[in-house]
C-alpha positions in Angstrom: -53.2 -17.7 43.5 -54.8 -19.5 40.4 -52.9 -21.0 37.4 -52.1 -17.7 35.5 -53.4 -17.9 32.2 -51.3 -15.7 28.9 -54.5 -14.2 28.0 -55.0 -12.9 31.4 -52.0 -11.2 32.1 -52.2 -7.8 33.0 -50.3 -5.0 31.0 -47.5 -3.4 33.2 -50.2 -0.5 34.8 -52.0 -3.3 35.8 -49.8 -5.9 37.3 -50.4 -4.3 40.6 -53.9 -4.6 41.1 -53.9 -8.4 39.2 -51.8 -9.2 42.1 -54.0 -7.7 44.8 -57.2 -9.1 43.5 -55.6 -12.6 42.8 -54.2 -13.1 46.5 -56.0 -15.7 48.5 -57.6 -15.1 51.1 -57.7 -10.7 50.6 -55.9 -10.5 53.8 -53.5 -8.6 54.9 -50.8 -10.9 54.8 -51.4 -11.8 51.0 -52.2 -8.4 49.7 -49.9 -6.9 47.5 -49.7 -3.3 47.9 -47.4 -0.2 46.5 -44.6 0.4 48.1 -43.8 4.3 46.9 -41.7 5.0 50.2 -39.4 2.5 49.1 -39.6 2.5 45.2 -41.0 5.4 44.0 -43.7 4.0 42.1 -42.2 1.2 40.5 -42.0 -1.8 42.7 -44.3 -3.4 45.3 -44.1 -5.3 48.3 -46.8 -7.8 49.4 -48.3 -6.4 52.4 -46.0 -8.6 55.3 -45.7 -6.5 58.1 -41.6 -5.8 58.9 -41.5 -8.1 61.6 -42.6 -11.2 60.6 -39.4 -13.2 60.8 -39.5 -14.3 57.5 -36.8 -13.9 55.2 -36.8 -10.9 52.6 -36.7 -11.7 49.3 -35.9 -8.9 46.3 -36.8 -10.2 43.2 -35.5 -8.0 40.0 -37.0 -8.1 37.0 -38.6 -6.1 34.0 -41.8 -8.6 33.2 -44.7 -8.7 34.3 -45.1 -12.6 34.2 -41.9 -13.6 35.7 -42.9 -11.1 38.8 -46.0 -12.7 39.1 -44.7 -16.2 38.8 -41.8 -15.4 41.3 -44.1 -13.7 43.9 -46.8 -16.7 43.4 -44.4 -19.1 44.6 -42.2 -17.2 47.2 -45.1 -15.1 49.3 -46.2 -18.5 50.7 -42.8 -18.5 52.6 -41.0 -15.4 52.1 -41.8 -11.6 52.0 -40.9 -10.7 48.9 -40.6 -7.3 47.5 -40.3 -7.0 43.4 -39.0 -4.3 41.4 -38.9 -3.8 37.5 -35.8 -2.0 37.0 -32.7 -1.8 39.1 -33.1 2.1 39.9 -36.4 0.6 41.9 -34.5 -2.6 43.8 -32.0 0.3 44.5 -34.5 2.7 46.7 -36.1 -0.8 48.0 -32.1 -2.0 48.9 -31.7 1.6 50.5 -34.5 1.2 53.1 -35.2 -2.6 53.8 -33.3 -5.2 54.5 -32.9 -7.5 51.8 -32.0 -11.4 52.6 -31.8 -12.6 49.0 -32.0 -11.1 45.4 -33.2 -12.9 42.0 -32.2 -11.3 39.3 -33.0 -11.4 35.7 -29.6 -10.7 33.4 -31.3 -9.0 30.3 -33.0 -5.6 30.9 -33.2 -2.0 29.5 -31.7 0.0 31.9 -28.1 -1.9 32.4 -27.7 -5.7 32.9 -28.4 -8.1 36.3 -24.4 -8.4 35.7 -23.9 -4.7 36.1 -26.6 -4.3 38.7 -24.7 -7.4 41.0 -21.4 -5.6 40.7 -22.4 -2.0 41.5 -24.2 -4.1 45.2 -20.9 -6.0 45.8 -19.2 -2.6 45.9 -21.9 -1.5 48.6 -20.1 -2.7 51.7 -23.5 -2.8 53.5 -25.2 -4.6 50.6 -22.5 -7.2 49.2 -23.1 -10.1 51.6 -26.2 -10.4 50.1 -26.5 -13.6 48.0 -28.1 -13.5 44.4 -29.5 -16.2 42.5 -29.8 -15.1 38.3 -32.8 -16.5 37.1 -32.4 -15.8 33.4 -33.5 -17.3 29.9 -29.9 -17.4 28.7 -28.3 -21.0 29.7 -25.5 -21.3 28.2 -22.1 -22.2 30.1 -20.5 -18.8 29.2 -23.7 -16.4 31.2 -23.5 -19.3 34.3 -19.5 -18.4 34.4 -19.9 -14.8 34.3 -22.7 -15.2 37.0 -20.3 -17.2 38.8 -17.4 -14.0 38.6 -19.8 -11.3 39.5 -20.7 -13.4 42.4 -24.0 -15.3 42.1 -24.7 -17.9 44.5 -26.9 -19.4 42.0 -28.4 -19.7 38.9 -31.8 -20.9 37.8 -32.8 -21.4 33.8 -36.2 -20.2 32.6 -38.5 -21.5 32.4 -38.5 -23.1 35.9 -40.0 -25.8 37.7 -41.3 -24.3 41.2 -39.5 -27.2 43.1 -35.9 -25.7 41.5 -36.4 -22.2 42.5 -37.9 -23.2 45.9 -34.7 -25.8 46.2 -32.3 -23.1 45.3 -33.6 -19.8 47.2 -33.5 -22.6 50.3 -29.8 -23.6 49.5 -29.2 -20.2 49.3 -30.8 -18.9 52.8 -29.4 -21.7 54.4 -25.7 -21.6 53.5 -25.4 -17.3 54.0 -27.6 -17.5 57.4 -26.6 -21.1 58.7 -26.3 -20.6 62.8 
């Protein structure tokens, strides 16, 4: 994918299609394509057939730009499915199985906090590790991360080598054989 530039960001009906015509190579492993059966309308999933092998990703988050910058880095290795609110990383939650969630703290319809304590009272869902990657850094939102039971936490903006580092941390440590 090239360098995204601010002045050509899409606007959110057009994140979508940025995505799909900024995938290299137009196949269909880097296509990114709606996912309605899983979202309703408001989340996508790069086209990675189910059984790949590679880890799933769900990466939560309300902007456009971090979704793009998060999916830029992460399809490479990952199948990653994004959702801009947590009513859509709920439906995507209810019908794939997620290996790791990124989560963004600060959103309109209830907090990444919130959204990580109604999945660790999901029996099926609470294994799941989380890494918040958030703007807020300060010592009191890496605690409360901590109590609601991130694995991680990454500060943006982000270096591509951190998030990379971290998701891998992550993986490893819930899925070491």
């Amino acid at each position: 994918m090239p360098d995204l530039d601010l002045q050509d960001l899409p606007d959110d009906e057009n994140v979508w299609q940025y995505l799909e015509e900024n995938s290299e190579g137009k196949d269909e492993k880097n296509t990114a394509e709606k996912s309605a059966e899983e979202s309703g309308g408001d989340a996508i999933k790069p086209g990675w057939k189910e059984l790949t092998g590679r880890k799933v990703i769900l990466a939560l988050d309300d902007v456009n730009l971090h979704l793009i910058r998060i999916t830029e880095i992460l399809t490479p290795k990952f199948d990653v499915r994004i959702a801009k609110s947590p009513k859509a990383a709920m439906r995507i939650l209810a019908t794939t199985n997620i290996d790791l969630m990124l989560i963004d703290i600060e959103m309109p319809e209830m907090s990444g906090f919130e959204f990580l304590e109604l999945i660790k009272t999901i029996p099926s869902k609470a294994g799941i590790p989380a890494i918040f990657v958030t703007a807020h850094a300060t010592e009191e939102f890496v605690r409360k991360a901590a109590v609601v039971g991130a694995s991680n936490y990454v500060v943006k903006p982000y270096e591509q080598s951190n998030l990379e580092k971290k998701v891998h941390d992550a993986l490893e440590m819930t899925y070491e054989e």
